[in-house]
C-alpha positions as CSV (number, residue, x, y, z in Angstrom):
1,X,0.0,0.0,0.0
2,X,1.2,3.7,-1.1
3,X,2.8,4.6,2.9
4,X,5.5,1.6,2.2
5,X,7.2,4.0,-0.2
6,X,8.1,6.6,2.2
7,X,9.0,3.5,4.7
8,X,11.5,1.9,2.0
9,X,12.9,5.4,1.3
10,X,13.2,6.0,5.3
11,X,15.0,2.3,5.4
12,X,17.4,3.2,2.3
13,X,18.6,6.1,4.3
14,X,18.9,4.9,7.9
15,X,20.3,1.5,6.3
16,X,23.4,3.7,4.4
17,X,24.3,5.2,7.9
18,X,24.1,2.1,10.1
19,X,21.1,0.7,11.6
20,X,18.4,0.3,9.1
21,X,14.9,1.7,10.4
22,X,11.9,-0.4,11.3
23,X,8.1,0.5,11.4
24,X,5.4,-1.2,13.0
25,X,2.7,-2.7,10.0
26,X,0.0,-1.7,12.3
27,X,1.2,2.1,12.8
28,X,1.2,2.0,9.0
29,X,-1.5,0.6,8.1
30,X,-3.6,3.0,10.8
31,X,-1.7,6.1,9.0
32,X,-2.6,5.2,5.9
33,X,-6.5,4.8,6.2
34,X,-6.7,7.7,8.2
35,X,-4.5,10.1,5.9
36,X,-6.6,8.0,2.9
37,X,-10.0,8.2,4.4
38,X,-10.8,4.2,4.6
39,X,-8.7,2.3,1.6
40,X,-9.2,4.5,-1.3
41,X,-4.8,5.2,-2.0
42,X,-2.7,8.1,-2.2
43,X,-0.9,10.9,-4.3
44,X,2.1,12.2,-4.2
45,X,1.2,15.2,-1.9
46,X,-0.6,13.2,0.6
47,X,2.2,10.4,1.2
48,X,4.7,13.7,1.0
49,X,3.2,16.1,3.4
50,X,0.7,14.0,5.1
51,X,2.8,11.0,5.7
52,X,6.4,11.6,5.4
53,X,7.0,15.1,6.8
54,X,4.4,14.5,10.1
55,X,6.9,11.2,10.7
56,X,6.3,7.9,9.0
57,X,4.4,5.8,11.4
58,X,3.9,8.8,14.5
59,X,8.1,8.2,14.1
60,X,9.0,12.5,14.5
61,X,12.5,11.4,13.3
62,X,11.6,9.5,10.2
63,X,10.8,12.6,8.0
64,X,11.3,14.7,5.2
65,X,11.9,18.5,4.7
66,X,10.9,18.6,1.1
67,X,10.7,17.1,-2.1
68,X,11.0,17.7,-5.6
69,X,9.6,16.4,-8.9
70,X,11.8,14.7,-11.5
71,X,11.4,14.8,-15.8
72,X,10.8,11.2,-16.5
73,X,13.0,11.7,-19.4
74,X,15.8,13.2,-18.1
75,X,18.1,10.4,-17.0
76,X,20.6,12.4,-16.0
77,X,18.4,13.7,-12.8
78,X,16.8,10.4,-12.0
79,X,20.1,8.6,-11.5
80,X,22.1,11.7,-9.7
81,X,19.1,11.9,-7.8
82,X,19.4,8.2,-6.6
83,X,23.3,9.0,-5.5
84,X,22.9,12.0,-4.1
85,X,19.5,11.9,-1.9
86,X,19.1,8.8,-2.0
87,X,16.4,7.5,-3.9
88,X,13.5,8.5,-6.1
89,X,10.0,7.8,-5.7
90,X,7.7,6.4,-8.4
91,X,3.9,5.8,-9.1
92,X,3.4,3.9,-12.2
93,X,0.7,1.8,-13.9
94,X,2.5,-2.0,-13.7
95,X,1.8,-3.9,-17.0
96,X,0.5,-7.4,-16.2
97,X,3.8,-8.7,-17.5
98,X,5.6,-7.5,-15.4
99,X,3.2,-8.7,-12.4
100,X,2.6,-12.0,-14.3
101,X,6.3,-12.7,-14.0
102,X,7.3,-11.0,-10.6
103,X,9.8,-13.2,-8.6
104,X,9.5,-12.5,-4.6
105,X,13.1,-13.7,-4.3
106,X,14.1,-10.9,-5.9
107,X,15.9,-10.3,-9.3
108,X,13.0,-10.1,-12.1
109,X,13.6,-7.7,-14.7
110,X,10.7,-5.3,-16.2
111,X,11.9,-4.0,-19.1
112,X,10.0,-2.9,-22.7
113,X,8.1,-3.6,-23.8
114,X,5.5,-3.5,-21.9
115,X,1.7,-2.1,-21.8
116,X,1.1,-0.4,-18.8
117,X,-2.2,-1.3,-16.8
118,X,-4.0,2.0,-14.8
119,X,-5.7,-0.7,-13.0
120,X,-2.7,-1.6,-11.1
121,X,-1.2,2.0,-10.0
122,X,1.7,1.8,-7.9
123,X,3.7,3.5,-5.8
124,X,7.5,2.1,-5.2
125,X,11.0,3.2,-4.3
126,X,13.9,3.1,-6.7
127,X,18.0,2.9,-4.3
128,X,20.4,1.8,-6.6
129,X,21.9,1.6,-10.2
130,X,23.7,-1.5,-11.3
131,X,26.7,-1.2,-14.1
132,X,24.4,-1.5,-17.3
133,X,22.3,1.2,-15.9
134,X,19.3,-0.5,-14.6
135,X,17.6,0.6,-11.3
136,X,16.6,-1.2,-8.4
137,X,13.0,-0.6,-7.3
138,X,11.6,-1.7,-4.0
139,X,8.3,-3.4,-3.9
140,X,5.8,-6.0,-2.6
141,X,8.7,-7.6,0.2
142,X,11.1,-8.1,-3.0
143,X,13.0,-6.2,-5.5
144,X,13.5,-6.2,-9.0
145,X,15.8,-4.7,-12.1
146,X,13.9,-2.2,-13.3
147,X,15.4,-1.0,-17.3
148,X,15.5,2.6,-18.4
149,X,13.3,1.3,-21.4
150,X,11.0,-0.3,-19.0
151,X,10.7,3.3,-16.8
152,X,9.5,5.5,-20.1
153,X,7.1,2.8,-21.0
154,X,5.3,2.8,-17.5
155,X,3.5,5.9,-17.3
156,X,5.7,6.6,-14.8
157,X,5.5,10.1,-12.3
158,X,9.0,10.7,-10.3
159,X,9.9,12.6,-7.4
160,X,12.8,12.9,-5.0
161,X,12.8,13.9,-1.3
162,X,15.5,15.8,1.1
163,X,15.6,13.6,4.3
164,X,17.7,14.6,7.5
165,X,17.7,10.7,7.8
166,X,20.0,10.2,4.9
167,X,22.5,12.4,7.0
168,X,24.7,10.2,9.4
169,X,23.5,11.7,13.0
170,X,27.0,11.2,14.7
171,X,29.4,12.7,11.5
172,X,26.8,15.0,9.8
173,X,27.7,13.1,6.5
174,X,25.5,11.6,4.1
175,X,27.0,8.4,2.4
176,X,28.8,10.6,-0.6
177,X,30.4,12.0,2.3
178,X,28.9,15.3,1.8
179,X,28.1,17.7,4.6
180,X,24.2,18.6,5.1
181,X,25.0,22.5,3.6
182,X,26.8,21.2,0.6
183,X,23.6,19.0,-0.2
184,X,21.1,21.9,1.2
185,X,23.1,24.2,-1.6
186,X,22.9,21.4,-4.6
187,X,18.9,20.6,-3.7
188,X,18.1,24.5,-4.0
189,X,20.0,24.3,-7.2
190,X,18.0,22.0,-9.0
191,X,14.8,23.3,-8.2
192,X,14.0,22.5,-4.5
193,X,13.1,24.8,-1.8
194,X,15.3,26.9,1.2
195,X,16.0,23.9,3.7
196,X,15.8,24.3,7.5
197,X,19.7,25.3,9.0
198,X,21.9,22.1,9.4
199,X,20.5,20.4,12.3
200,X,23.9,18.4,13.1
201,X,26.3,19.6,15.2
202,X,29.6,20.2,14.0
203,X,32.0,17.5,14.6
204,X,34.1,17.2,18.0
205,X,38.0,18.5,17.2
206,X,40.6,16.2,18.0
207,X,43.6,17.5,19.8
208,X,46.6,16.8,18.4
209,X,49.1,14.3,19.9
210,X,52.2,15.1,20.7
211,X,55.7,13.0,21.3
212,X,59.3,13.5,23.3
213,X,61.5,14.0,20.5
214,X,65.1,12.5,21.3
């Protein structure tokens, strides 16, 4: 159901800086109906500013601070998106193929063509690019290969989110090894909005060490 997505986005960041996040299924499922009004889905602004920036699952840490739609086209953005914040977030219409031949071990590839179904909407989370450039997406307690073909033949909708949670709490460093102003500057850059100040504090010196010289 569409709250997952921000809990496998919240799980992708967490994961990269140590202990991956968990949420209670019941806390989910009770956020959902209520932010969905019984079982009736969500859009992208609900699961963004009714879900993910309130805390996923009454979790105040697991949030965003904003988020950022992507051209479906542009490759470019949807893969620096994925190394730099983390991930991007997708609602698509699955072609019955690709459901047909879905492996819950994991693995499956979706690739074109395909004929995408608006019976079976979507949302998912896309982590990762392997080396021939396909994407990892998140979904239904598995994951599969998803093919840059197989993304413009989807219907797909894209958008990215800014998350202190991809930020490691103790070094202030996301897993680039960026600091949180560095990424607060690139975000506003590509279109997103004026971020709240760094909320990490700056790292603890180290005094240097000295010796006896002889």
């Amino acid at each position: 159901f569409p709250v997952t997505i921000a809990a496998h986005g919240d799980n992708t960041f967490t994961g990269m800086n140590g202990q991956e996040s968990a949420f209670d299924v019941n806390a989910l499922v009770a956020q959902y109906r209520k932010v969905s009004g019984g079982d009736h889905g969500l859009d992208e602004q609900q699961v963004t500013e009714q879900i993910w920036k309130p805390g996923i699952a009454g979790n105040k840490d697991a949030i965003i601070y904003d988020y950022l739609d992507i051209d479906t086209a542009d490759k470019n953005a949807v893969y620096s998106a994925i190394q730099q914040f983390g991930g991007v977030c997708m609602a698509f219409s699955v072609p019955s193929r690709w459901i047909n031949s879905f492996n819950s071990n994991g693995g499956d590839i979706w690739d074109a063509p395909a004929i995408p179904n608006p019976l079976n909407g979507h949302f998912v989370f896309l982590n990762g690019v392997d080396a021939q450039g396909r994407i990892r997406l998140q979904t239904w307690g598995a994951w599969v290969w998803l093919t840059w073909a197989g993304l413009q033949t989807c219907d797909a909708s894209l958008f990215t989110v800014f998350s202190p949670r991809w930020f490691n709490p103790k070094t202030g460093l996301d897993p680039t090894g960026s600091t949180y102003d560095v990424k607060a500057a690139m975000w506003k850059s590509v279109g997103g909005g004026t971020l709240p100040p760094n909320p990490f504090p700056p790292p603890t010196p180290v005094p240097p060490t000295y010796r006896d010289w002889e």
